[in-house]
C-alpha beads as a LAMMPS data file, in Angstrom:
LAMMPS data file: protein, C-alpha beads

275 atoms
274 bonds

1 atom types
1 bond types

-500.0 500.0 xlo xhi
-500.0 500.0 ylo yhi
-500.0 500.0 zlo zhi

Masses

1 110.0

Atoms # bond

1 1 1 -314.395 -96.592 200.275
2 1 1 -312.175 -99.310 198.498
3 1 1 -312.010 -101.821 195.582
4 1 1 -311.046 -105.057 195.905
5 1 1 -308.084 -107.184 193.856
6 1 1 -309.149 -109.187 191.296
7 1 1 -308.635 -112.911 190.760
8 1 1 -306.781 -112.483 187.351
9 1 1 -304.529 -110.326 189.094
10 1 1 -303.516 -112.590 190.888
11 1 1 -303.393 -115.442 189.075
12 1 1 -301.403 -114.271 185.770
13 1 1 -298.174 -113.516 185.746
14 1 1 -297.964 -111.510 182.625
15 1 1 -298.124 -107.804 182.013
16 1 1 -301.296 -106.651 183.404
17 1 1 -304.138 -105.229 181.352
18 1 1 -304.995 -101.767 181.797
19 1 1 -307.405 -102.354 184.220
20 1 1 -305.647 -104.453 186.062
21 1 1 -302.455 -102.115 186.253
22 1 1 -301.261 -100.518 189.805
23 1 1 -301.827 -96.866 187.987
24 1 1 -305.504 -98.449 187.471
25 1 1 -305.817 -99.152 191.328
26 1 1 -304.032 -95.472 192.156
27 1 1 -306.937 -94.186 189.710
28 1 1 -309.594 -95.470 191.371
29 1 1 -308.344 -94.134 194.849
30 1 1 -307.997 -90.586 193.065
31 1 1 -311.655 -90.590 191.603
32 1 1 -313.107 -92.260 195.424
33 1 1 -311.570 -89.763 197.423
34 1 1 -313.117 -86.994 195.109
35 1 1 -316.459 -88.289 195.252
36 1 1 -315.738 -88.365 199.120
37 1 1 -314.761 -85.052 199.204
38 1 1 -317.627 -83.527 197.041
39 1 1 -321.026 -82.623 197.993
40 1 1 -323.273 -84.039 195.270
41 1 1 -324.363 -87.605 195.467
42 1 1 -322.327 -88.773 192.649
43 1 1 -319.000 -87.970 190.462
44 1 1 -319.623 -87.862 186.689
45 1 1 -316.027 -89.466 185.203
46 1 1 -315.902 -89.945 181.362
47 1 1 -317.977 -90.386 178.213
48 1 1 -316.523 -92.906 176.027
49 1 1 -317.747 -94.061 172.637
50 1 1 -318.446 -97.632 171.608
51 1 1 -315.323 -97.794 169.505
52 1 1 -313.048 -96.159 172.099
53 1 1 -314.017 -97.977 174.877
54 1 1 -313.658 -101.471 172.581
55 1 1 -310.003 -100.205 171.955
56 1 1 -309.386 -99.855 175.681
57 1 1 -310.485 -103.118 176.878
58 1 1 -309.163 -106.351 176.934
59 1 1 -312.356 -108.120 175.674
60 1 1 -314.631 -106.146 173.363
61 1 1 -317.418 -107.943 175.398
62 1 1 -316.573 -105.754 178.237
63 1 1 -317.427 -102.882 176.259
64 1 1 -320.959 -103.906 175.343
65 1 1 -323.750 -103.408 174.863
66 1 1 -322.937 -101.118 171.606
67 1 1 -325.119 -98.622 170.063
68 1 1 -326.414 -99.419 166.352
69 1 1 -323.653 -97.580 164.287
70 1 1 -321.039 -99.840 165.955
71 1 1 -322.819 -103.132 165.745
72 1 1 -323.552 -102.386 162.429
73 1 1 -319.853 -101.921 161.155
74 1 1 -317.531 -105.397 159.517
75 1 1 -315.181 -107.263 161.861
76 1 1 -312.771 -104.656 159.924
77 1 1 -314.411 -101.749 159.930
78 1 1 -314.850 -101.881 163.412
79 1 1 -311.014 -102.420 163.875
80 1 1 -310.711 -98.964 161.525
81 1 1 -313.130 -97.283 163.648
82 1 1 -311.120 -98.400 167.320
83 1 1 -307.860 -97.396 165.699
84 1 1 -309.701 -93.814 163.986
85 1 1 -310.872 -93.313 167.264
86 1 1 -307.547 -93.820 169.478
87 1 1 -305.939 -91.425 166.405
88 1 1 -308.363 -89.287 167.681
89 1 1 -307.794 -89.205 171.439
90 1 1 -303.943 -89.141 171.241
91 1 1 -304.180 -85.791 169.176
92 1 1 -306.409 -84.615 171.593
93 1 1 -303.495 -85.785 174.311
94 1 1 -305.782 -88.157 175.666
95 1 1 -303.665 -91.036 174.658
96 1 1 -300.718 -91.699 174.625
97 1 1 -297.623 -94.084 174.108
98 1 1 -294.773 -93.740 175.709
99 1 1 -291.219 -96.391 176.675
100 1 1 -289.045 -95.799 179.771
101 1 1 -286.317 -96.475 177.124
102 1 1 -285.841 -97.663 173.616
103 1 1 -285.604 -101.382 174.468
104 1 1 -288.568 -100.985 176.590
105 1 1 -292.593 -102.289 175.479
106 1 1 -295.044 -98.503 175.051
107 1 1 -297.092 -98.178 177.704
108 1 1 -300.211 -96.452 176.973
109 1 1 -301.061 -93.310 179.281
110 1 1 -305.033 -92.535 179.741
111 1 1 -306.103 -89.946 181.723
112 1 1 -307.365 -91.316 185.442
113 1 1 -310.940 -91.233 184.990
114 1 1 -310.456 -93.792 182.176
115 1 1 -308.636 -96.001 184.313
116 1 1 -310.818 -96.051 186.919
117 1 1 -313.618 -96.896 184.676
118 1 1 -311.612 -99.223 182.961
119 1 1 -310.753 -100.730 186.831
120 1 1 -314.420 -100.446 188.010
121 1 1 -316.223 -102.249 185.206
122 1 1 -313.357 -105.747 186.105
123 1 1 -314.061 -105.525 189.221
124 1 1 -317.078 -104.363 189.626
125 1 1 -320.334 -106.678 190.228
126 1 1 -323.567 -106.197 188.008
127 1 1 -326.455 -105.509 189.735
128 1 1 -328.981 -104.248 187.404
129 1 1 -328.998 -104.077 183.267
130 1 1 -331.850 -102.853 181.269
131 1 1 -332.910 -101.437 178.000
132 1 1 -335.382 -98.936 177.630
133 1 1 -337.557 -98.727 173.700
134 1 1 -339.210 -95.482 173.697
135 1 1 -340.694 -95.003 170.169
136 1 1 -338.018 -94.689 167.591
137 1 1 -334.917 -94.768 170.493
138 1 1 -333.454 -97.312 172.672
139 1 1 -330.869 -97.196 175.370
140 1 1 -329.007 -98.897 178.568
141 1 1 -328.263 -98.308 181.794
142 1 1 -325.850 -100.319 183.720
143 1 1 -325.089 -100.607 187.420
144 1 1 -322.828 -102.332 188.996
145 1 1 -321.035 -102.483 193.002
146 1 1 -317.505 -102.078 193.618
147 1 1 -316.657 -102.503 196.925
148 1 1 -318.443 -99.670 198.854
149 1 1 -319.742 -97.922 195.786
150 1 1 -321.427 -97.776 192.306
151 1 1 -320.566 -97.185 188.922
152 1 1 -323.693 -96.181 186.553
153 1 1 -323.319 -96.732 183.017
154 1 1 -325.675 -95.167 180.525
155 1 1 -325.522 -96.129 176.959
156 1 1 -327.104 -94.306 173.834
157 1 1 -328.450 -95.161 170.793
158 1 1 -325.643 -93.766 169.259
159 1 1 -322.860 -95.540 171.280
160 1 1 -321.853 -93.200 174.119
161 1 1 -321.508 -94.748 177.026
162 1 1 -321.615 -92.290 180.168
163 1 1 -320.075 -93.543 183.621
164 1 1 -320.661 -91.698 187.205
165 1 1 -319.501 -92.701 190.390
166 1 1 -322.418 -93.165 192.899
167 1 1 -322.180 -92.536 196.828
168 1 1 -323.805 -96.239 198.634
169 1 1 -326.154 -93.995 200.211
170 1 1 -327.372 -92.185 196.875
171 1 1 -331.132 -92.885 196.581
172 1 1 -331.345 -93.927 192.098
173 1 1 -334.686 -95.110 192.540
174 1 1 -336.374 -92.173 191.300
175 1 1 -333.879 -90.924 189.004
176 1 1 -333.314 -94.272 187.130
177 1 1 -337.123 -94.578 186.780
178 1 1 -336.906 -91.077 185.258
179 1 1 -334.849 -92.638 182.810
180 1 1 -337.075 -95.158 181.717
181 1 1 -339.435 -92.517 181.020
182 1 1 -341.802 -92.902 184.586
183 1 1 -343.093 -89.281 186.018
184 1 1 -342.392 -88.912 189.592
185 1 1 -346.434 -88.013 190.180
186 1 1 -347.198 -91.014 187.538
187 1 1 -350.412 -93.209 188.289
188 1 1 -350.737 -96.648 188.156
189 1 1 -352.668 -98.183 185.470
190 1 1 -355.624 -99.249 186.988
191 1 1 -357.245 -101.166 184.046
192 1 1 -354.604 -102.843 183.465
193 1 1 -354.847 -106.885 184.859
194 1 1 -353.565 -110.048 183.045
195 1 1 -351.794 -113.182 183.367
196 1 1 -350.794 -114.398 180.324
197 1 1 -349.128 -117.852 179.640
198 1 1 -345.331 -117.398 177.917
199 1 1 -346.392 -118.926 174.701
200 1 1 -349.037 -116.178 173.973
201 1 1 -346.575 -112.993 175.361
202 1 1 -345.921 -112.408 171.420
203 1 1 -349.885 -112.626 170.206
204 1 1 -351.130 -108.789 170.634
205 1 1 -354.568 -110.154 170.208
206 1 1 -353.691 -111.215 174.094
207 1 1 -352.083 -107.961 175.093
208 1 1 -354.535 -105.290 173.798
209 1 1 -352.962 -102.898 176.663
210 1 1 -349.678 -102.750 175.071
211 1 1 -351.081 -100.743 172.430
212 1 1 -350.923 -97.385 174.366
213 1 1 -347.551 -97.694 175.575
214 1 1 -345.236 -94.906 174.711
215 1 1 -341.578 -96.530 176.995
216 1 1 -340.922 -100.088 177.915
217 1 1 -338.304 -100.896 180.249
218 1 1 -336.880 -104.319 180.844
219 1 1 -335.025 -104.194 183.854
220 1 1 -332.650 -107.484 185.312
221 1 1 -332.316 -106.880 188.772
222 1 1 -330.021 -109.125 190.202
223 1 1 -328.952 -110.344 193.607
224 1 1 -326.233 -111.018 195.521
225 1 1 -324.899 -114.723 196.148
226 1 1 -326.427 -116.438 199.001
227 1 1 -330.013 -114.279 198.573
228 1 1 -331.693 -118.303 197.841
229 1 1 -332.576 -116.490 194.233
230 1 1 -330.572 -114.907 191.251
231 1 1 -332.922 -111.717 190.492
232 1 1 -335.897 -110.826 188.340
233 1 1 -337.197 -109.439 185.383
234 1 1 -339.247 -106.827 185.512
235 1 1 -340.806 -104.561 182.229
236 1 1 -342.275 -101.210 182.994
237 1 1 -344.118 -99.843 180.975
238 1 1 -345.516 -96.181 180.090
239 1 1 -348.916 -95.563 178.642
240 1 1 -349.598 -91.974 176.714
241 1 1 -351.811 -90.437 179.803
242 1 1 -348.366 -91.289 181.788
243 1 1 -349.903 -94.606 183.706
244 1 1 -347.741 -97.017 184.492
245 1 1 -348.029 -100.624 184.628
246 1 1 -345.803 -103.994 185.116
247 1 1 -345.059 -107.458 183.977
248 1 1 -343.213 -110.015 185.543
249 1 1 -342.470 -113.734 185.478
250 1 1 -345.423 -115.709 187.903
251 1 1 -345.122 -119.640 187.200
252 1 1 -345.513 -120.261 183.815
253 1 1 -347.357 -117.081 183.301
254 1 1 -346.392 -112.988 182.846
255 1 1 -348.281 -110.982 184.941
256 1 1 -349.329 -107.688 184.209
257 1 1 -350.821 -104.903 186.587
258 1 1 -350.817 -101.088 187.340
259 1 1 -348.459 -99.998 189.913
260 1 1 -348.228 -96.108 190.728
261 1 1 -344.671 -94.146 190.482
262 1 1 -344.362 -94.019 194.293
263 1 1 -345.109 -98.000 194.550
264 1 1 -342.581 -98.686 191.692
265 1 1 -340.047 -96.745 193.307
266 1 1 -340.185 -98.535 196.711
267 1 1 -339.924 -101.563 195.006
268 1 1 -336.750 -100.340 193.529
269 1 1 -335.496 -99.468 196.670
270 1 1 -336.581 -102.890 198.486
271 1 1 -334.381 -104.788 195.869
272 1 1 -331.565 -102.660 196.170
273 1 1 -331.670 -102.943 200.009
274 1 1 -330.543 -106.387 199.120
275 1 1 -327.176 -104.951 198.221

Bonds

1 1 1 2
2 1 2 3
3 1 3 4
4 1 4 5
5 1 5 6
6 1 6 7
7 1 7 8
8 1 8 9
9 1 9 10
10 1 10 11
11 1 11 12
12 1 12 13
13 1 13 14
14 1 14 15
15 1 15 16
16 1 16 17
17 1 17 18
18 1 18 19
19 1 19 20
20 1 20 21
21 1 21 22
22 1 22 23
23 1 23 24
24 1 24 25
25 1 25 26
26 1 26 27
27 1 27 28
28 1 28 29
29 1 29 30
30 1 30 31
31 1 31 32
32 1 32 33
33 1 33 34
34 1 34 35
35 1 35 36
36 1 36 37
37 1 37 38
38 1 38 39
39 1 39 40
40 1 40 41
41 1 41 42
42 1 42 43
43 1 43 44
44 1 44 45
45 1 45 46
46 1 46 47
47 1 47 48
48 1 48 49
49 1 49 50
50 1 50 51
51 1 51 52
52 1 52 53
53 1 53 54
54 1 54 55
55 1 55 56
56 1 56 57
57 1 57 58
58 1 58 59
59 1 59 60
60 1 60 61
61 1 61 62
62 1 62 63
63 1 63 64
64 1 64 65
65 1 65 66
66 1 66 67
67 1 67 68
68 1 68 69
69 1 69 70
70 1 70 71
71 1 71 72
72 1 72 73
73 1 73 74
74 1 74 75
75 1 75 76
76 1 76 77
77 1 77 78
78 1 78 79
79 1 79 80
80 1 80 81
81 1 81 82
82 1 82 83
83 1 83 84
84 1 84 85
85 1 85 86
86 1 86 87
87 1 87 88
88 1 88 89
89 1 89 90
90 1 90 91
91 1 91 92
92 1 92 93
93 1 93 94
94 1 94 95
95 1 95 96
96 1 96 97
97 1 97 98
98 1 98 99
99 1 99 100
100 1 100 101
101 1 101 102
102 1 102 103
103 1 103 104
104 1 104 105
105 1 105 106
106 1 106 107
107 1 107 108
108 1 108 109
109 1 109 110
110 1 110 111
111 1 111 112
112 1 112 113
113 1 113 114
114 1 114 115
115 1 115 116
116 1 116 117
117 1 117 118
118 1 118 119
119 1 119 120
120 1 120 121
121 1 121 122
122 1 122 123
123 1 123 124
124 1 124 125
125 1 125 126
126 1 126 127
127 1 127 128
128 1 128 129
129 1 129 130
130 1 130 131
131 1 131 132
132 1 132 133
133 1 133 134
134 1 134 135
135 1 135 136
136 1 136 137
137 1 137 138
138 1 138 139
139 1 139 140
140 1 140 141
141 1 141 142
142 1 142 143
143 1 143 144
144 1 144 145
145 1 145 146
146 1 146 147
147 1 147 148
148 1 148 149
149 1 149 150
150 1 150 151
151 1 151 152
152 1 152 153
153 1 153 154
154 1 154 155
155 1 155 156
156 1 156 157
157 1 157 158
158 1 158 159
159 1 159 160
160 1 160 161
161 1 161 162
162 1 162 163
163 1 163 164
164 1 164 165
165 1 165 166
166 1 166 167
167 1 167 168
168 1 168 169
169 1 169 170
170 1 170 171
171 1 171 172
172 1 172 173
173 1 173 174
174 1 174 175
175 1 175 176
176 1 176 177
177 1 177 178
178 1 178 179
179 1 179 180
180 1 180 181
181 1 181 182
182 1 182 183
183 1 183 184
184 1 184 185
185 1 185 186
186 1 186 187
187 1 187 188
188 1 188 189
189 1 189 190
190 1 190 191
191 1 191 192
192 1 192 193
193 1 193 194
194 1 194 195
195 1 195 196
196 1 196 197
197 1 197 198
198 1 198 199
199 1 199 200
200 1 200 201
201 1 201 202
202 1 202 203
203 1 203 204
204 1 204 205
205 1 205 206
206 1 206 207
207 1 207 208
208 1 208 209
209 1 209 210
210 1 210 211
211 1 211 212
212 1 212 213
213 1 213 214
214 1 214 215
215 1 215 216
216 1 216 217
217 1 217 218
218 1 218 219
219 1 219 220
220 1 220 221
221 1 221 222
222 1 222 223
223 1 223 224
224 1 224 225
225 1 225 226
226 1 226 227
227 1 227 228
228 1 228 229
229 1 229 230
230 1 230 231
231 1 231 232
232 1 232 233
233 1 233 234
234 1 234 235
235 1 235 236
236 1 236 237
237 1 237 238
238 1 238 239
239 1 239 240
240 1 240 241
241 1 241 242
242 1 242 243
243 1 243 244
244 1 244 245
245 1 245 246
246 1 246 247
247 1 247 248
248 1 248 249
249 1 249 250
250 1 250 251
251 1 251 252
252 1 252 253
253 1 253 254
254 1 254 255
255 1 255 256
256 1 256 257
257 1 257 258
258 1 258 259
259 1 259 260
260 1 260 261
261 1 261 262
262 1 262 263
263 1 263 264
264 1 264 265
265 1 265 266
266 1 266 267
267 1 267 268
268 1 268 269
269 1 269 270
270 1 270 271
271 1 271 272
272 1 272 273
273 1 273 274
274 1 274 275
């Protein structure tokens, strides 16, 4: 199992980030040779919250997406909340700042797990994003390769964002549909057959099926360069009996139909074969 070096790292010839630090790199060679050594199909690392992981990065982008108390805050109260929250972590001795000697710039200490998230989210590729509704909730869930494995990011409504390390031969299908709310025994949606042009996806008059559904899913699958296409789009959705049915971009058109739990998950694991 490795990670590879990053461009910026070797292109700038400043200090290097956090993630792009050599205790970064010895991090993520800690945390792969422990989910090498253990017996479950993935290592859980961290939980970070919106605000702390925004204080750790280089780019606040590379924290995102953000729960709704975070995105909600002022330019400045978000700074408050990032410094509140690394207040937090170095009581906890989580964080700290320490200098070789007086003269010398602090150098922040995280624990590894941190760093290797930190590492694995640069260098890391994204391979699928989606965002789940379900009634009054919504969340994320992030995957992305590194070398010979994956990192799996859930997000929360609240802003906690939850990172394992995943084994290449873990099977997620089932478990990330799961997540978006699909029963492993769930049938497809029979009744459910449309094609419906893009400029009448938003008129419910067009869409009476919708009305039942209890979870949506959009899920961006993406593929890797040289494939002869970027990815897809594809929103599952959950009725109230537990059905399941799908719509995804045909032409000019979205095209909806019922697919069954076992179906979906194949599909997952056809796209992910790609990888």
């Amino acid at each position: 199992m490795s990670v590879e070096t990053t461009a910026a790292e070797r292109d700038t010839p400043h200090e290097p980030s956090l993630a792009d630090s050599p205790t970064a790199r010895e991090a993520v060679d800690r945390v792969l040779a422990e989910l090498e050594a253990t017996q479950e199909p993935f290592l859980q690392l961290v939980t970070l919250t919106d605000e702390e992981l925004v204080a750790l990065s280089d780019d606040p982008e590379d924290a995102t997406p953000f729960g709704e108390w975070y995105s909600g805050l002022t330019v400045e109260q978000q700074e408050l909340a990032q410094t509140a929250a690394l207040r937090t972590q170095t009581a906890n001795d989580r964080f700290l700042l320490t200098r070789e000697d007086e003269e010398a710039d602090a150098v922040p200490l995280v624990s590894p797990e941190v760093l290797a998230v930190l590492r694995l989210k640069r260098t890391g590729t994204m391979t699928l994003n989606a965002t789940r509704v379900m009634q009054d909730d919504i969340a994320w869930l992030i995957h992305r390769r590194a070398g010979d494995v994956w990192l799996r990011e859930l997000v929360t409504r609240q802003g906690y964002h939850s990172f394992a390390l995943l084994k290449p031969e873990t099977d997620e299908a089932e478990t990330t549909l799961a997540w978006a709310g699909v029963r492993p025994d769930a049938p497809a949606a029979d009744d459910v057959r449309a094609a419906v042009a893009l400029d009448e996806v938003t008129d419910p008059t067009k869409l009476p099926f919708l009305e039942q559904t209890t979870a949506m899913t959009t899920f961006v699958r993406l593929h890797p360069e040289g494939s002869g296409t970027e990815g897809d789009i594809l929103m599952t959705h959950v009725r109230n009996d537990g059905s399941v049915f799908v719509g995804g971009r045909d032409g000019a058109r979205v095209r909806y139909s019922g697919i069954s739990a076992g179906d979906l998950a194949e599909d997952f694991r056809a796209w992910r074969s790609r990888w």
